[in-house]
Chimera marker file (.cmm) of the C-alpha trace (Angstrom):
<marker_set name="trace">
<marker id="1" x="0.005" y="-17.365" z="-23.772" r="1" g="1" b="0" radius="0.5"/>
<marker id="2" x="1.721" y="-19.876" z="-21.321" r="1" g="1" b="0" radius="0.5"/>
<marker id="3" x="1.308" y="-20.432" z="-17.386" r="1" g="1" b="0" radius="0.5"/>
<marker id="4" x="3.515" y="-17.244" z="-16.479" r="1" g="1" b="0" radius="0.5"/>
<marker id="5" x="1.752" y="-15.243" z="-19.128" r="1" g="1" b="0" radius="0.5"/>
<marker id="6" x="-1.183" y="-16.050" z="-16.875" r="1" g="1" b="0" radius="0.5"/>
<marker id="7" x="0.300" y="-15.645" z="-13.682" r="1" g="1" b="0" radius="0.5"/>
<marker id="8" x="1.953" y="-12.604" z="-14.359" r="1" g="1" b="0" radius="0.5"/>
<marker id="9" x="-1.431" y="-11.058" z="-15.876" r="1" g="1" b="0" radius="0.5"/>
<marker id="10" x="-3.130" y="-11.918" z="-12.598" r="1" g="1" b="0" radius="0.5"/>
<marker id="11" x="-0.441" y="-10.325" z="-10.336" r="1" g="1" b="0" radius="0.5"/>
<marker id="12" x="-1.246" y="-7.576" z="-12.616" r="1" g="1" b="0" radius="0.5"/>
<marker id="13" x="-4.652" y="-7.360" z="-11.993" r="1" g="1" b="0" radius="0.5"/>
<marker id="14" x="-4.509" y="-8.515" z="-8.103" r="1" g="1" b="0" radius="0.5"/>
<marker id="15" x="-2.128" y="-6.741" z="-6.131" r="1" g="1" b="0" radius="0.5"/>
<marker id="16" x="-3.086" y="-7.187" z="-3.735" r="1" g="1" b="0" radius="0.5"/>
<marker id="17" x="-2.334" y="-10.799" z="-3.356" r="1" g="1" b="0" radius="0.5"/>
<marker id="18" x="1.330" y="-12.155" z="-3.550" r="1" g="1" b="0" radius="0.5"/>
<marker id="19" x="2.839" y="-13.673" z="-6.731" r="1" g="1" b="0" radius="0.5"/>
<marker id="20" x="3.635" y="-17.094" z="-4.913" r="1" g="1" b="0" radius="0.5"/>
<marker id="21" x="-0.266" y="-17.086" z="-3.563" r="1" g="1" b="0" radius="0.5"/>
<marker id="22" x="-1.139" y="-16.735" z="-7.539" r="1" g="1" b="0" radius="0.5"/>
<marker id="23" x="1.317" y="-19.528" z="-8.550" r="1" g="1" b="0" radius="0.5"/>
<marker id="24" x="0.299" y="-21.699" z="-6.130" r="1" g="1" b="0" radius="0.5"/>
<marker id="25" x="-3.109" y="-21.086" z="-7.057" r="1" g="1" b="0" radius="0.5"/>
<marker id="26" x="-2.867" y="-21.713" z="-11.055" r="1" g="1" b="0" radius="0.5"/>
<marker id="27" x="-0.563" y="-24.657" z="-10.364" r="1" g="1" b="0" radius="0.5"/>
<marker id="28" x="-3.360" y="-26.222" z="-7.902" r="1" g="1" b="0" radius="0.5"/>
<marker id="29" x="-5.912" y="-25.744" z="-10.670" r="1" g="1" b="0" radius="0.5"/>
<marker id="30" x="-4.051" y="-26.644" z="-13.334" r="1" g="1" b="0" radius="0.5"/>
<marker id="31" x="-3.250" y="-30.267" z="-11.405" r="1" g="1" b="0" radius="0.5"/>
<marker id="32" x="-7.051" y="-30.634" z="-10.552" r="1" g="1" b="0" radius="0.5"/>
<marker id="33" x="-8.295" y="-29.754" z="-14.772" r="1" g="1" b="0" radius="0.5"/>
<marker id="34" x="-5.772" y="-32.739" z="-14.930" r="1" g="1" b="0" radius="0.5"/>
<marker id="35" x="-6.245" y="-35.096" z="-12.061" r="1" g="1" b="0" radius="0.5"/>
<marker id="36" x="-10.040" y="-35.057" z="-13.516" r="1" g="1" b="0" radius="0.5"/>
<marker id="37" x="-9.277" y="-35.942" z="-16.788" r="1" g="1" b="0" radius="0.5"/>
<marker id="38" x="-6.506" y="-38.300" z="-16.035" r="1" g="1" b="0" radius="0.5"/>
<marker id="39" x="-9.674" y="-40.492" z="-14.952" r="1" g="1" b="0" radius="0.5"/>
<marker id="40" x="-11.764" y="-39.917" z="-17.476" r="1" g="1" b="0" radius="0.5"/>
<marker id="41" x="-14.104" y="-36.703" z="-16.266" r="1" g="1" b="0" radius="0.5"/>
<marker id="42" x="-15.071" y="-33.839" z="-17.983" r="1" g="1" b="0" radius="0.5"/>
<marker id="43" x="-14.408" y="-30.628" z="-16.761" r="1" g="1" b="0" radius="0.5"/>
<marker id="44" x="-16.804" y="-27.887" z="-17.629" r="1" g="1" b="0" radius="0.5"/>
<marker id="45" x="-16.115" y="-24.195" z="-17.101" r="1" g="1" b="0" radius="0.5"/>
<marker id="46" x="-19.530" y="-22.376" z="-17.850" r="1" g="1" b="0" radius="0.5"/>
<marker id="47" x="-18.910" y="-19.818" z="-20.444" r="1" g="1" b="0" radius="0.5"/>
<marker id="48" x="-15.692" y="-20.456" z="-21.741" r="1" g="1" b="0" radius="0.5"/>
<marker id="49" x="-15.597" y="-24.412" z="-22.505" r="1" g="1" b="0" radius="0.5"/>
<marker id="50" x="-15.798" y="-28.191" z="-21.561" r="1" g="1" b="0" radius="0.5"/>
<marker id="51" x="-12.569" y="-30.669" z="-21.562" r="1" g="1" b="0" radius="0.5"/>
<marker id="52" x="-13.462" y="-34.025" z="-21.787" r="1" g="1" b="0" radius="0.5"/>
<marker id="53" x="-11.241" y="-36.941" z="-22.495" r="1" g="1" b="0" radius="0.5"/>
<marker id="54" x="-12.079" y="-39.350" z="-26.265" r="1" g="1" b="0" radius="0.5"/>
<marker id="55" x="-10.288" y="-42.559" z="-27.203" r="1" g="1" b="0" radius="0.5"/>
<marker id="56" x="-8.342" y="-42.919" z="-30.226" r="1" g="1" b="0" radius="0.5"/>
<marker id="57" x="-8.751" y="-46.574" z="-32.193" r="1" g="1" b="0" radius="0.5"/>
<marker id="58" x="-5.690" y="-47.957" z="-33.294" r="1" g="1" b="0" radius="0.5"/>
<marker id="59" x="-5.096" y="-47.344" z="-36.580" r="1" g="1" b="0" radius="0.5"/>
<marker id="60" x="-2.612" y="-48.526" z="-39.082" r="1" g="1" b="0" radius="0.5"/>
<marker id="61" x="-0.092" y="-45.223" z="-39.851" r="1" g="1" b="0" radius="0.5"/>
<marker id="62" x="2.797" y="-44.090" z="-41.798" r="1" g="1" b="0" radius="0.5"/>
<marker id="63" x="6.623" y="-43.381" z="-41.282" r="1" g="1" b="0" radius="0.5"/>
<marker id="64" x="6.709" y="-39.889" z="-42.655" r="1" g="1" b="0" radius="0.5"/>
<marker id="65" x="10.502" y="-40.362" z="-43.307" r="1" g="1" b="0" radius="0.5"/>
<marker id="66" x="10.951" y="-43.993" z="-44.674" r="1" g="1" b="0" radius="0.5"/>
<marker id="67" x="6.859" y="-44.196" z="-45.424" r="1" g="1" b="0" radius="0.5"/>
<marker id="68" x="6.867" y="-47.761" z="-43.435" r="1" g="1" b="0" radius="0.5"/>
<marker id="69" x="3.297" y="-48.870" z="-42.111" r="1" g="1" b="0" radius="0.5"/>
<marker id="70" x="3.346" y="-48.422" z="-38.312" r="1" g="1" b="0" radius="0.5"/>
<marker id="71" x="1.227" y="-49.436" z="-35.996" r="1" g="1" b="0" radius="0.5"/>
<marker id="72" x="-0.567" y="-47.028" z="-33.838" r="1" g="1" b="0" radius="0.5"/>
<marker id="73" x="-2.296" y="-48.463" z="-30.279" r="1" g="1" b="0" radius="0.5"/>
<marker id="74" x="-5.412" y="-47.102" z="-29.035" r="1" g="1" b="0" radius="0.5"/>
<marker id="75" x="-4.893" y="-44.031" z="-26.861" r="1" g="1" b="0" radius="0.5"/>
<marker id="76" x="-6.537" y="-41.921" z="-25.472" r="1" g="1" b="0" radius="0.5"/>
<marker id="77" x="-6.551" y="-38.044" z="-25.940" r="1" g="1" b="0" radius="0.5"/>
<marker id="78" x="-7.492" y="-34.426" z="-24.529" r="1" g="1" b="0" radius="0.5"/>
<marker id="79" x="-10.983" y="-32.691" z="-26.293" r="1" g="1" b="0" radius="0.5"/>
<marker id="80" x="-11.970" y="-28.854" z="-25.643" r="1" g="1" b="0" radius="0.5"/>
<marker id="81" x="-15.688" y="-28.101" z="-26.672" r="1" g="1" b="0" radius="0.5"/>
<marker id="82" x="-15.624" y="-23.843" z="-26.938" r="1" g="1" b="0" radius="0.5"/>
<marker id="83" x="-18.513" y="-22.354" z="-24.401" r="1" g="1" b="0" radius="0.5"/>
<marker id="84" x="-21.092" y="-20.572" z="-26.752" r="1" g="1" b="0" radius="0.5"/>
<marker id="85" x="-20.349" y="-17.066" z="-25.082" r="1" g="1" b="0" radius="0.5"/>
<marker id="86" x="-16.244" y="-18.092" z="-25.986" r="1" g="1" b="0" radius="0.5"/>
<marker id="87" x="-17.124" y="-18.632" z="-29.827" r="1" g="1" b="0" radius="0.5"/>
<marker id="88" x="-19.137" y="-15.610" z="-30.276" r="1" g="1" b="0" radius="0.5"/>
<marker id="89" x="-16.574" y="-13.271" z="-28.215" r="1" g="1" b="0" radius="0.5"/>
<marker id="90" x="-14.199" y="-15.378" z="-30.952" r="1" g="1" b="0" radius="0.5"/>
<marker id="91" x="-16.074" y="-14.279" z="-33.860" r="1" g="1" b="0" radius="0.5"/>
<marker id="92" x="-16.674" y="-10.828" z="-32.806" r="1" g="1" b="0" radius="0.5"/>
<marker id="93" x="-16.194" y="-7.987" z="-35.700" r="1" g="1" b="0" radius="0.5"/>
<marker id="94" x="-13.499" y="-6.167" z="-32.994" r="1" g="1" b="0" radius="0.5"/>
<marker id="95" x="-11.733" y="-8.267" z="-30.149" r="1" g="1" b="0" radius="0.5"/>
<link id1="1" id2="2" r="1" g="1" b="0" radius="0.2"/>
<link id1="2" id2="3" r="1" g="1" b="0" radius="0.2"/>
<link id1="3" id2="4" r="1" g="1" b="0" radius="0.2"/>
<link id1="4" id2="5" r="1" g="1" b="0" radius="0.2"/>
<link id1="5" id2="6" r="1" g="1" b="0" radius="0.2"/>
<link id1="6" id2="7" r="1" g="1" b="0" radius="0.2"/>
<link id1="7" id2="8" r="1" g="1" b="0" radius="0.2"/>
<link id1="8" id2="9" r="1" g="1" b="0" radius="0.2"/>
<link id1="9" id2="10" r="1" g="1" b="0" radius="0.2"/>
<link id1="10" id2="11" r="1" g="1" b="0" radius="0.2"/>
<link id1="11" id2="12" r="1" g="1" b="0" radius="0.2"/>
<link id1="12" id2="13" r="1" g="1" b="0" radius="0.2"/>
<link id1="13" id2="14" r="1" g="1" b="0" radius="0.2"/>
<link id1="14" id2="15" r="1" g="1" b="0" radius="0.2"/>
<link id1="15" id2="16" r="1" g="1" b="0" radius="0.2"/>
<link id1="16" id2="17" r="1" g="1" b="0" radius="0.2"/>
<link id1="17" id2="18" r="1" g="1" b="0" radius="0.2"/>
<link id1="18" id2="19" r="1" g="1" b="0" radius="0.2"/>
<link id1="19" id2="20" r="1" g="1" b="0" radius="0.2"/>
<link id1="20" id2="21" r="1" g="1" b="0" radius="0.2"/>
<link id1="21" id2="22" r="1" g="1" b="0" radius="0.2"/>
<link id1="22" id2="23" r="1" g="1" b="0" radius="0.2"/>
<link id1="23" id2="24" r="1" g="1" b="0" radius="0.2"/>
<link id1="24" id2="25" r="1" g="1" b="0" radius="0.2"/>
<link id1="25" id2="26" r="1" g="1" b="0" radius="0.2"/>
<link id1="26" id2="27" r="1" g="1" b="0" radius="0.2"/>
<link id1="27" id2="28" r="1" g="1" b="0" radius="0.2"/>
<link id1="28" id2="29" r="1" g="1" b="0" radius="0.2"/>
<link id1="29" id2="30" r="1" g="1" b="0" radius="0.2"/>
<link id1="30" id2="31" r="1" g="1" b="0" radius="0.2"/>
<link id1="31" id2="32" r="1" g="1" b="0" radius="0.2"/>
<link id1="32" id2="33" r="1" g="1" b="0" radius="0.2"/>
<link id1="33" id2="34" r="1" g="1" b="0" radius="0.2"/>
<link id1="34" id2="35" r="1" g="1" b="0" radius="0.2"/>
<link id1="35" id2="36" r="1" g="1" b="0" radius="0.2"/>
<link id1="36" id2="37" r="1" g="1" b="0" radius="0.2"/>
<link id1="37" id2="38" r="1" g="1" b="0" radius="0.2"/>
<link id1="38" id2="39" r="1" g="1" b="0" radius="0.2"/>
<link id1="39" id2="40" r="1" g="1" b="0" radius="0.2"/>
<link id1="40" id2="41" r="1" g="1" b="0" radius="0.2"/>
<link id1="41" id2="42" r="1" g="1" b="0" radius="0.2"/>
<link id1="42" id2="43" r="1" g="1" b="0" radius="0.2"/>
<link id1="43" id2="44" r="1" g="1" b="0" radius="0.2"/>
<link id1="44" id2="45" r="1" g="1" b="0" radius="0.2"/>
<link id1="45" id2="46" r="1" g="1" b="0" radius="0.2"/>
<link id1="46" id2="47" r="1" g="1" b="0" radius="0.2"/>
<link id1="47" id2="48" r="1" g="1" b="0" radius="0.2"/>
<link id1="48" id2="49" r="1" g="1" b="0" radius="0.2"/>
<link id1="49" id2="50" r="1" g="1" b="0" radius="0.2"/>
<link id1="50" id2="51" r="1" g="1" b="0" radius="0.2"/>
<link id1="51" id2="52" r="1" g="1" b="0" radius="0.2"/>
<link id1="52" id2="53" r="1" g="1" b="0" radius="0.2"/>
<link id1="53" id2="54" r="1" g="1" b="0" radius="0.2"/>
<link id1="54" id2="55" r="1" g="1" b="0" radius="0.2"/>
<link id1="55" id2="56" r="1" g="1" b="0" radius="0.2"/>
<link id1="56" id2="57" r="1" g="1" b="0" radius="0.2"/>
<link id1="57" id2="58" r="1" g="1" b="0" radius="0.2"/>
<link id1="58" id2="59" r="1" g="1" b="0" radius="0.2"/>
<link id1="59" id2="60" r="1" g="1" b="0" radius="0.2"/>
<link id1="60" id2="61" r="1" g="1" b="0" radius="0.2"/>
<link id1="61" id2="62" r="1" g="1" b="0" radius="0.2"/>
<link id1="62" id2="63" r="1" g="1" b="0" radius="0.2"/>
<link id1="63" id2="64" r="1" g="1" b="0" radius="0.2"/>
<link id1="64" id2="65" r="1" g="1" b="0" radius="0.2"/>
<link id1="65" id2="66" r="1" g="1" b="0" radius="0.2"/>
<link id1="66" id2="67" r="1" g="1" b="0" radius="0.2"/>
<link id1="67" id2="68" r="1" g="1" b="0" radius="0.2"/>
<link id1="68" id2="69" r="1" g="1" b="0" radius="0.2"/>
<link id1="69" id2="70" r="1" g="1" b="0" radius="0.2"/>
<link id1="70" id2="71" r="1" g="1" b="0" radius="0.2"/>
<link id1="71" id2="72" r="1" g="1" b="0" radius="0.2"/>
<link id1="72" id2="73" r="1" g="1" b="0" radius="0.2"/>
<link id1="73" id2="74" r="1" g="1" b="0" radius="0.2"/>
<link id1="74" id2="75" r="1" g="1" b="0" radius="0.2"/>
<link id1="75" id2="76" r="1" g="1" b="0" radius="0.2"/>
<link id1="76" id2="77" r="1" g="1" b="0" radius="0.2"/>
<link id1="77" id2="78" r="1" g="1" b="0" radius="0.2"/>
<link id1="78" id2="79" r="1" g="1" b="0" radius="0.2"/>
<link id1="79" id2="80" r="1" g="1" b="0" radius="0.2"/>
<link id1="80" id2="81" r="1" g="1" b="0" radius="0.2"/>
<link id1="81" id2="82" r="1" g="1" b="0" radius="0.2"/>
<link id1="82" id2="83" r="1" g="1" b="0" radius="0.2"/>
<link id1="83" id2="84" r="1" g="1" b="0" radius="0.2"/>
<link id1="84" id2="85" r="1" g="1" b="0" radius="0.2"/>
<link id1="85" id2="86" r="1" g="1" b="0" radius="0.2"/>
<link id1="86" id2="87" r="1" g="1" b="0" radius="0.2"/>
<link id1="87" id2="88" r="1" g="1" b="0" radius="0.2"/>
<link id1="88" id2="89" r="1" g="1" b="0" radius="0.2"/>
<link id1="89" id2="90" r="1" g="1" b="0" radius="0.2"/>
<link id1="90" id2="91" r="1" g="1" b="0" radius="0.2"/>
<link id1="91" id2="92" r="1" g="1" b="0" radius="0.2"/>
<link id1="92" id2="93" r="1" g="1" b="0" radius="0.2"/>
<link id1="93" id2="94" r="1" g="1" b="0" radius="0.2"/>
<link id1="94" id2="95" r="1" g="1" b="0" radius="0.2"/>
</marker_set>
């Protein structure tokens, strides 16, 4: 599922509000999930999960295609924690 997957679901399920109201709306939260994380907050949404932001070391890696050593900086990189009520709807006998 991508963005319009999600926006068209929710013009689906809200008719009563305009497409462009529902864009605007994902696209605003969407920006703020990663304004927050850009410096280095997590961003919990109770029952479904927590983004948070962990930093890479550098690390010494490999060229897959020649198999040269290359040198990887530090970086840093996006983390989702599932929401306990998330995993167990996950692991549910029937979805």
């Amino acid at each position: 599922m991508n963005k319009s997957d999600i926006i068209s679901n929710l013009a689906r399920a809200y008719t009563q509000v305009s497409n462009e109201v529902i864009e605007k709306f994902v696209n605003i939260f969407v920006q703020q999930l990663a304004d927050a994380m850009s410096k280095g907050k997590r961003v919990e949404l109770r029952g479904f999960g927590a983004f948070s932001v962990r930093r890479r070391d550098s690390r010494v890696g490999r060229n897959p295609r020649t198999g040269a050593q290359v040198e990887v900086g530090q970086k840093h990189v996006p983390f989702f924690r599932m929401g306990k009520p998330l995993q167990q709807r996950m692991n549910a006998k029937t979805h």
